[in-house]
Structure formats: structure tokens, C-alpha cells
C-alpha positions in Angstrom: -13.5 42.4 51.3 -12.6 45.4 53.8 -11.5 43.2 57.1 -12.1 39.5 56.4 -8.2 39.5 56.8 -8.4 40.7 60.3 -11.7 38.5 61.2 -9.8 35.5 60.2 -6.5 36.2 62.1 -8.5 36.8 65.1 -9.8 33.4 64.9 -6.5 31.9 63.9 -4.9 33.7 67.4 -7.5 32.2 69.7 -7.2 28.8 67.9 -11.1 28.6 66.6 -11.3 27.2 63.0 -13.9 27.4 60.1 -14.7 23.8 59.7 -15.1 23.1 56.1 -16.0 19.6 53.7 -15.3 20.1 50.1 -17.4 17.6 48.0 -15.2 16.9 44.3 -11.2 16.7 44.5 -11.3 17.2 40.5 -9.1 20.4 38.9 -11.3 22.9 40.9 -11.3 20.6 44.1 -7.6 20.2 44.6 -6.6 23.5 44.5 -9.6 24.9 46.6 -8.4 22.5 49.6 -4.8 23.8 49.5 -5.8 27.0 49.7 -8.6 26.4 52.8 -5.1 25.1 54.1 -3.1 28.0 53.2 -5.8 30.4 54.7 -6.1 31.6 58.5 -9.0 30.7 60.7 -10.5 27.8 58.2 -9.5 24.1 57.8 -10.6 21.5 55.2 -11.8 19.1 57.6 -13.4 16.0 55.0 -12.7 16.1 51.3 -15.1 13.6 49.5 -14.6 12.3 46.0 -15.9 9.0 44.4 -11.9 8.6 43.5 -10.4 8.0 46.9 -6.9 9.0 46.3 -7.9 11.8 44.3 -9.6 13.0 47.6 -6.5 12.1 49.5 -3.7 13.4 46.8 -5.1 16.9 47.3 -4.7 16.9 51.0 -1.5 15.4 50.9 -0.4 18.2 48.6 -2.3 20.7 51.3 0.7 19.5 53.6 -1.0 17.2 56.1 0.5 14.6 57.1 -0.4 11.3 55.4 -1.2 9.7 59.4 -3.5 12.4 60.1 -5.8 11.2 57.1 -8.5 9.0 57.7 -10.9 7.0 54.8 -14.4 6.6 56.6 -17.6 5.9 55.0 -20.4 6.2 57.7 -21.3 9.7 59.6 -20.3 8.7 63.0 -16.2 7.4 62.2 -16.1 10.9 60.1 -17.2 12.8 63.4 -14.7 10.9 65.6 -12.0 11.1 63.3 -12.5 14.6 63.4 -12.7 15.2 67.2 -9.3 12.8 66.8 -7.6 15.8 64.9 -7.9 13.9 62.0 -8.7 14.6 58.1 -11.5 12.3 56.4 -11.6 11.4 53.0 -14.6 10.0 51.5 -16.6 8.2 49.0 -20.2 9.3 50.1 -20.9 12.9 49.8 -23.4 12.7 52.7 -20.3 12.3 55.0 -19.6 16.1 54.7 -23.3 17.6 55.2 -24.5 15.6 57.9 -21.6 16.2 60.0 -22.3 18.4 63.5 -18.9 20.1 63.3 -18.7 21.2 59.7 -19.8 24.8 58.8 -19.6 25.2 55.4 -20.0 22.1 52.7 -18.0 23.3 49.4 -19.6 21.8 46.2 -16.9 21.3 43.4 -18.4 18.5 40.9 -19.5 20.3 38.0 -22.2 17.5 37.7 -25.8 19.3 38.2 -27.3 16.3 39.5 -24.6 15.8 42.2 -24.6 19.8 42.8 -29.0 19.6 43.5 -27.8 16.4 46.0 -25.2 17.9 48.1 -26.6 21.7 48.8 -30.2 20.5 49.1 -29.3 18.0 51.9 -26.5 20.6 53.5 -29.4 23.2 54.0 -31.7 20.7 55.3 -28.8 20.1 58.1 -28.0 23.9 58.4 -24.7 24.2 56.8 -23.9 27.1 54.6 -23.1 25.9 50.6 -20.4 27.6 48.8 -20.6 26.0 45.2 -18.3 26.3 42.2 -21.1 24.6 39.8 -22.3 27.3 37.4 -24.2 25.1 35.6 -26.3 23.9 38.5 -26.8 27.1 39.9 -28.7 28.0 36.5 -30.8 25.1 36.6 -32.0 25.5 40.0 -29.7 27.4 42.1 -33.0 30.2 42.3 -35.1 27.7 44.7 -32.4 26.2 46.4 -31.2 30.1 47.7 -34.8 30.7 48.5 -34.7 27.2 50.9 -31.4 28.3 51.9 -32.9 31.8 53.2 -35.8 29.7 54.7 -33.3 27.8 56.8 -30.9 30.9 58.0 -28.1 29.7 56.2 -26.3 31.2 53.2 -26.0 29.8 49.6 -23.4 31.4 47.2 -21.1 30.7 44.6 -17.2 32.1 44.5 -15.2 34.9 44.6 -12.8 34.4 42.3 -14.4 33.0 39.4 -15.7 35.4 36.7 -19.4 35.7 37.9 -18.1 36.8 41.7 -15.3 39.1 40.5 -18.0 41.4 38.3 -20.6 41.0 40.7 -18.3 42.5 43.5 -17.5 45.5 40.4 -21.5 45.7 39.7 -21.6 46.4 43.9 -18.8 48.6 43.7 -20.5 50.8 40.8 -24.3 50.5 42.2 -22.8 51.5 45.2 -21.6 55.0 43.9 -24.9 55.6 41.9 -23.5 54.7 38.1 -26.4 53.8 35.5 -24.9 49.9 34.2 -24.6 49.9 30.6 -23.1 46.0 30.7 -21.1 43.8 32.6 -19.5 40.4 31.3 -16.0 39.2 30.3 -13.6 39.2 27.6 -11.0 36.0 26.9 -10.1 34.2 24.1 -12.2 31.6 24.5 -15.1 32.0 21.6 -18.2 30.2 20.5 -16.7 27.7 17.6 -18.9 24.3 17.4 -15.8 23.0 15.9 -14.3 22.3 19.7 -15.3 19.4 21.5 -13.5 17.1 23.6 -11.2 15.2 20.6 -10.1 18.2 18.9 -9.3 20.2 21.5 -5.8 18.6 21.8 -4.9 21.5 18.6 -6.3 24.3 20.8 -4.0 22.7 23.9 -0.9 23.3 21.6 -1.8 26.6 20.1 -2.3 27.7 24.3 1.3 26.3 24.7 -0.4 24.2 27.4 2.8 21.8 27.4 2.3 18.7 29.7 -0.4 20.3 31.9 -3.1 17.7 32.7 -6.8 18.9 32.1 -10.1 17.4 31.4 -10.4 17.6 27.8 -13.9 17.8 27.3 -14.1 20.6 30.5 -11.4 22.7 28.1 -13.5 22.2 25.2 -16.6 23.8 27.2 -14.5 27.0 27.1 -13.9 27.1 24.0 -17.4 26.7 22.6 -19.0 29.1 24.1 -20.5 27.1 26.9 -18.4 27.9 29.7 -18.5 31.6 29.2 -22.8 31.2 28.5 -22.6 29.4 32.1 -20.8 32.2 33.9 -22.8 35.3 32.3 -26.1 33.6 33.4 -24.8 33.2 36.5 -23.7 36.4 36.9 -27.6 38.0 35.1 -29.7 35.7 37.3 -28.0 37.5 40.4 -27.8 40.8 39.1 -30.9 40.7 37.2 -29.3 41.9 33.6 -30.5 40.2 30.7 -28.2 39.0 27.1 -29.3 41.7 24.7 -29.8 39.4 21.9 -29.5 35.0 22.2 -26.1 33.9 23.0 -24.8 37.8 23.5 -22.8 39.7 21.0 -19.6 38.6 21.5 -17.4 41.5 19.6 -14.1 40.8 18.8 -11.5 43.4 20.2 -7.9 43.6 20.7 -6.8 42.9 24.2 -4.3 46.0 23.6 -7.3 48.5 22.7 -10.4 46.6 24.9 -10.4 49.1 28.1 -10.1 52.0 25.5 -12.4 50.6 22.9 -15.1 48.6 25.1 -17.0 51.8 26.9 -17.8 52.8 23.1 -18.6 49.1 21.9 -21.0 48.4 24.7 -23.6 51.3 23.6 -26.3 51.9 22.6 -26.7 51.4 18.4 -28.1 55.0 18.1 -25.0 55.9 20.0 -22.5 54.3 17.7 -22.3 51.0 19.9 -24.0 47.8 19.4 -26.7 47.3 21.5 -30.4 47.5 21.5 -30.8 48.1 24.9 -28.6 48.9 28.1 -28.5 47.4 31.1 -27.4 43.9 29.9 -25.0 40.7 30.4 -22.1 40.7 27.5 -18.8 38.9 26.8 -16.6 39.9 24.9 -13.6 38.2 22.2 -10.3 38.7 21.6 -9.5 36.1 19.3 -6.1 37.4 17.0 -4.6 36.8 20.6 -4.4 33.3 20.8 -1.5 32.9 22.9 -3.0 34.9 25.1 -5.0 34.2 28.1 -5.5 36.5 29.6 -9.2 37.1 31.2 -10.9 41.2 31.8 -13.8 41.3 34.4 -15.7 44.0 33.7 -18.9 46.9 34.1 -19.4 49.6 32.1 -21.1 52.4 33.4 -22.1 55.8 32.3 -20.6 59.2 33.1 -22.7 61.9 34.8 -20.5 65.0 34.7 -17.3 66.6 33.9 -16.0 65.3 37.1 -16.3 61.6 35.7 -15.3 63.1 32.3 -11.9 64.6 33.7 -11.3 61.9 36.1 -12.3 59.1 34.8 -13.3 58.2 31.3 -10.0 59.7 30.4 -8.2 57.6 32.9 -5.2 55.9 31.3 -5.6 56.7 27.5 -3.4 58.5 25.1 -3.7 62.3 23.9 -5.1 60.4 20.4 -7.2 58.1 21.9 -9.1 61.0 24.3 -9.9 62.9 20.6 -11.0 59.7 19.0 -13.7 59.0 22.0 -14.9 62.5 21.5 -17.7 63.2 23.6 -18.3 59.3 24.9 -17.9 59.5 28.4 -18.7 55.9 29.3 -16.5 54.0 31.7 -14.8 50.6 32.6 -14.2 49.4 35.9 -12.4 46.1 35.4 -9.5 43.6 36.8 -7.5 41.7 34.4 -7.3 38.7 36.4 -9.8 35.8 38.2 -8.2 33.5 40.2 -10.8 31.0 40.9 -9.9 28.4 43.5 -7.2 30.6 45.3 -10.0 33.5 46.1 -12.6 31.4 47.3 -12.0 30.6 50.5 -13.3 34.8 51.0 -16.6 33.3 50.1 -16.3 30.6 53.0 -15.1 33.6 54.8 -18.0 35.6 54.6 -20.9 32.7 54.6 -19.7 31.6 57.9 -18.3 35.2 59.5 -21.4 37.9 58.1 -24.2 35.3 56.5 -23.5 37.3 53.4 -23.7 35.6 50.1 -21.1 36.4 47.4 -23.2 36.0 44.4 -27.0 34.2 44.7 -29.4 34.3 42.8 -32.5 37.3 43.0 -35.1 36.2 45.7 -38.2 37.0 43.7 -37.4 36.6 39.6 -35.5 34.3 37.5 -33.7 36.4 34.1 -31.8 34.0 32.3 -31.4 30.3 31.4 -28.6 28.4 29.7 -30.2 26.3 26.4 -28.7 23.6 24.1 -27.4 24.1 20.7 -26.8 21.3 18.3 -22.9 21.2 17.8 -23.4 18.9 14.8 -26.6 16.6 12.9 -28.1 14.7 15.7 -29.9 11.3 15.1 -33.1 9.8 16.8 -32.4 7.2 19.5 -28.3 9.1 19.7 -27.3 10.2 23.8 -26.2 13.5 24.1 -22.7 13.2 25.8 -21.0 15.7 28.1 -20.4 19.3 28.2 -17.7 20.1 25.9 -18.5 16.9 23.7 -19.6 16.3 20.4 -23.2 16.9 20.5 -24.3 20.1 22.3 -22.9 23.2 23.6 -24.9 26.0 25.8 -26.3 29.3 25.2 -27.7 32.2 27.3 -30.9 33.2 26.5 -34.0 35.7 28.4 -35.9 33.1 31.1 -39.2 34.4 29.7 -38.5 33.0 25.8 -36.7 30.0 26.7 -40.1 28.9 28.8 -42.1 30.7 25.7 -40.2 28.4 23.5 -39.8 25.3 25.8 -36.6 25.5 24.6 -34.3 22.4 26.2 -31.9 23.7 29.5 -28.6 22.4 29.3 -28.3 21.7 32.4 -30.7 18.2 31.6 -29.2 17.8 27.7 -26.5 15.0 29.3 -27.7 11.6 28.8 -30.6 13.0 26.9 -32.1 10.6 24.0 -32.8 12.2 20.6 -36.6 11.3 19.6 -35.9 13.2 16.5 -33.3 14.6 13.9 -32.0 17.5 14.9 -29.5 19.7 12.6 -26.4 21.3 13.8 -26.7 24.8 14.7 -30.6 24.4 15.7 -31.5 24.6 19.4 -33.2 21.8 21.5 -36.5 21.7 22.6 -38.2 19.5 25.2 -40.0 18.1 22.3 -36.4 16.8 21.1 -35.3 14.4 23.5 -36.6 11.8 26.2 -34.6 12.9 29.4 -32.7 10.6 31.5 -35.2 9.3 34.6 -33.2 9.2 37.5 -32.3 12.8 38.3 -35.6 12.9 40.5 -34.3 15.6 42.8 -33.0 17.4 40.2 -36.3 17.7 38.3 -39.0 18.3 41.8 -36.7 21.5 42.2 -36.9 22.9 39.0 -40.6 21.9 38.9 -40.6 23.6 42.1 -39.0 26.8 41.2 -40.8 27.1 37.5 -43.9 27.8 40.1 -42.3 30.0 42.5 -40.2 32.3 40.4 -41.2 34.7 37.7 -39.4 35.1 35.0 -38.2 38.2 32.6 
């Protein structure tokens, strides 16, 4: 982060501009563009989006003028829009990679399918990818960094969201020399197969989410588990830091007591704390604070010496609470907020500045995938329906079993056809379902990286 302020204000003085396309105008979309706006030395150039006046609503609300926006759909009246001092919106996604005078192609759809489209063609035309997708970076974001590397360009997901704020901590700590006991997330959000898109108006009430429009069935993927399993693979498969056990622990601690409380939780069992192993991927409930929601990024590491015992692992607690740790001299590095869409322009920041990826996958070894759980009794010839439906939700689990097990991604579960009864709570195989044919591109890649990559 040290100095991306400065590098950006010096091209803001001498009027030189990041030239960026962001692909999806949906609830991460419209905020990311505004802030692009907001930011010195970038601009959102071409903001695609099958909904047209979606893609123009969220530059309008950037502040540009409704004459400087331009709808184009072919390559060539993008480009001399552009040279016109204009702003292109756009139906066709290929309008923002194959386009000479963009930098950096931002992918916001949260579809896999249209994820594998946009940052495999933007690396074939040398533009960096900075992609909000989670879900499509778990699928197959492993070979698509490796081409990405091949080309000289840099593929990486966001600062901001909960993946890039702990793998900047995990930096931080492997940076100083600290052995990683776990890193993860707390929030509110749990792992109940009750949510899904319909009921998920109670859970909008209990949030005192008033009028705010969202996507119901995106909310829902929070709150079963699916959203937070997306992130923490995201987060192992770049740090290389496993779940301990299927669908991770998921301990339930006060929000009031977590900084305190979590060092000793996140342990080894031998050493009062739940885990079989170290070194692992973890999130983490507070659920008796429903109103609350508040979000902690954190690492836990372990103490070496007195030095980290005095200074450190005592940081911030009460007389009581330093005698009730006793001699645990773990220690959380953490921020209580993630800010998504309004930190990620630092990632655009430092793809096109220093080539430097924010979070990306490991080069040589895939750890973890994301796998489908049955939300309810599914029927033969039934289609599974979108994240945060009615029919699946997602789990993390170690790469190596889910391939032992050829146990069902969830990345491929939408528009899947049951070819058998499933019960709730059981997870999907490959066996399961007939999978939906045209995602071509989508299925050579992972084809692709199942040969290249190991897995652990």
C-alpha cells in the first residue's frame, strides 16, 4: 500500500490516466465505477452490462455528464468514442478487452461462465484482469493466472474484499517471521440450509435492511454458508492453507470477546483449542449478534518470546482477561472492516503501476475447491437453480479429496440436471447430475488445469 497514493497523484499532475473497462454494472459494478471515478490517476473508460441503463446509471452516478456517454456495440466506435473524450457503455463484453487503449478489464458478474469469457480473452489481448468473481477464481482462476504469467500481464482479485484484506495481514505476518496458526473471517452470516432466495426477506428485516435494494438470492448466498466457503477458498488457494476439517469449524463467539477469545479458539486440540492441525483456513460465527454486521479479517499467529508476550498477546485486554489466557501467547492481527468496491481500485493500482497481483492463485498447486451440498431433497430430471437458491449451497473442502471423491464443484452445480435423488444435507457428485453443455470454455480450462496443477 506504502506510496500507491503518491504514484497516482503523480499521474493525475501530468494528466496520464489508468484506462480501465469494468464488465457487470450489478451491486459490485456500480459502486466499483464511482470509485475508479473518485480515484486519482485512473478512469472508467467502458462500463459493459447486458442491461444498458444499468451500465449507464452507474456512470451517471460517477458524475459524468450524460453527453459524454456513448452506447457502442462494435470495437472500432468504442475506440473512437474514447479518443473523443467519451464514456462507452456496452452490451458485448468483448468491447472492453479488445480495446487498444484500455489497461485493465475489471470483471464484476458473479457468473463463472462469463468470468472464464472475459479474463481469458483480456489476457489473450494483454490487458491486466482484476476480478471480483470468487467463485470463478475457484473453479479455474489457477490456469487462467498461470496464462496470465505466460502473457506478462497480471491476474488478481481485490483489495477490499475479505480474501485480499487477510491476504495483505498473512503478508504482513510472513513478513515478520510469525508461524500461521489460521487466517479466515468472522460475521454473522452462518451456514443455515434454511436461507435461500424466498426466505431471506425475514433475515432482511432482522438486519434492519429497510428499503435497501439487493439481490435476494446473492444475500441468501451469505447467509448459507456459501459466500463465506467462496471467499476462504479463495483466500487458501492463494495462500496455500487448507480447511481443517469439510466446511471449516465455524465456532460461535461473541463479537465483544472474539480478539480476546479467538488466539485460544484457533489451537491446537491438545492445546485447549479446536483444531487438528495448524496452519489452516477458518471462519468464524457470531450469531447472538444479529443486528450486527459487522465483519473481522483476521491471522492468528504464534508468539516466540517474552517480547511478543509483553507486547503483544497482551495488547488490549483487561487485568482478568491476561490471567484467564494464562500462558497462551497466540496473537491476532485483524481489521474490523472490508470495504469491497471502494478499496479496489488499489488493486487496479498496483496491476497496472508494479505488475503485482493482490491475491492469485499459487503457480504450481491447487489446495482447495468449493463443493455442492444439497439444501433440501433433490429429484431426478429437477435443475439446480442459482447460488443462494433452493437447491444447493457451497462448501470448502481439501483439492486432493474433492478429486478423490469426484465430488460435484459448485462452480458447474447451476443449471445442472439431477440424474438421481439426492437428500438434503448429502453432497453432489459428478455422478449426480448431467451438466449444462454450453459452458465449453469454461470446462477446456478446468480440464486444462486438473492436468497442470497438483493438488493437496
Amino acid at each position: 500500500m506504502f506510496g500507491i497514493n503518491d504514484q497516482l497523484k503523480k499521474l493525475e499532475k501530468r494528466k496520464a490516466r489508468i484506462r480501465v473497462a469494468e464488465v457487470g454494472a450489478g451491486a459490485a459494478g456500480l459502486p466499483f465505477v464511482d470509485q475508479v471515478e473518485m480515484s486519482p490517476g485512473m478512469q472508467m473508460d467502458i462500463v459493459v452490462d447486458l442491461n444498458l441503463s444499468k451500465a449507464k446509471d452507474a456512470l451517471l452516478k460517477a458524475g459524468v455528464a450524460e453527453k459524454d456517454i456513448v452506447e457502442c456495440s462494435s470495437c472500432r466506435a468504442a475506440e473512437k468514442a474514447i479518443n473523443n473524450n467519451k464514456r462507452v457503455i456496452a452490451a458485448d463484453h468483448e468491447i472492453a478487452w479488445n480495446n487498444d487503449l484500455i489497461d485493465v478489464v475489471c470483471e464484476g458478474t458473479g457468473s463463472p461462465r462469463i468470468y472464464a469469457e472475459v479474463v481469458f480473452n483480456s489476457i489473450q489481448h494483454n490487458k491486466h484482469i482484476v476480478t471480483m468473481n470468487a467463485e470463478g477464481d475457484n473453479f479455474v482462476g489457477s490456469i487462467l493466472n498461470r496464462l496470465a504469467k505466460n502473457a506478462g500481464v497480471v491476474y488478481t482479485g481485490i483489495y477490499g474484499d475479505e480474501p485480499g484484506i487477510i491476504k495483505a495481514l498473512y503478508d504482513e505476518v510472513t513478513a515478520l517471521g510469525f508461524k500461521v496458526l489460521a487466517a479466515g473471517r468472522s460475521g454473522y452470516a452462518g451456514d443455515s440450509l434454511k436461507w435461500n432466495k424466498n426466505t431471506i426477506k425475514d433475515f432482511r428485516k432482522e438486519m434492519g435492511m429497510g428499503e435497501v435494494q439487493y439481490n435476494m438470492a446473492m444475500l441468501a448466498s451469505f447467509c448459507d454458508g456459501t459466500k463465506t466457503a467462496e471467499e476462504l477458498c479463495q483466500l487458501s488457494n492463494s495462500i496455500g492453507l487448507p480447511p481443517d476439517v469439510r466446511g471449516m469449524h465455524g465456532p460461535d463467539i461473541p463479537l465483544d470477546e472474539l480478539t480476546f477469545k479467538l488466539p485460544q479458539v484457533l489451537d491446537l486440540k491438545e492445546k485447549g483449542g479446536i483444531l487438528n492441525r495448524t496452519g489452516v483456513v477458518e471462519r468464524v460465527l457470531h450469531t447472538e449478534q444479529g443486528d450486527d454486521n459487522t465483519v473481522i479479517c483476521f491471522v492468528i499467529v504464534k508468539g516466540k518470546n517474552k517480547w511478543h508476550d509483553v507486547f503483544m498477546s497482551r495488547y488490549g485486554l483487561t487485568k482478568e482477561q491476561v490471567q484467564a489466557k494464562g500462558d497462551n501467547t497466540n496473537i491476532i492481527f485483524y481489521l474490523p472492516y472490508h470495504y469491497v468496491t471502494a478499496q479496489a481500485p488499489i488493486s487496479v493500482a498496483y496491476a497496472a503501476i508494479h505488475n503485482q497481483a493482490t491475491i492469485a492463485p499459487l503457480n504450481d498447486v491447487r489446495t482447495s475447491d468449493v463443493i455442492t451440498l444439497a439444501k433440501k431433497d433433490l429429484t431426478p430430471g429437477e435443475e439446480i437453480d442459482e447460488i443462494g437458491g433452493v437447491c444447493t449451497a457451497g462448501r470448502i473442502e481439501k483439492a486432493v479429496i474433492v478429486k478423490e471423491e469426484n465430488l460435484l464443484p459448485f462452480a458447474l452445480a447451476q443449471g445442472a440436471i439431477l440424474k438421481k435423488e439426492v437428500s438434503k444435507g448429502t453432497y453432489l457428485t459428478f455422478d449426480d447430475v448431467e451438466l449444462k453443455k454450453e459452458d465449453n470454455l469454461l470446462f477446456t480450462l478446468r480440464q486444462l488445469q486438473d492436468k497442470m496443477f497438483s493438488v493437496k
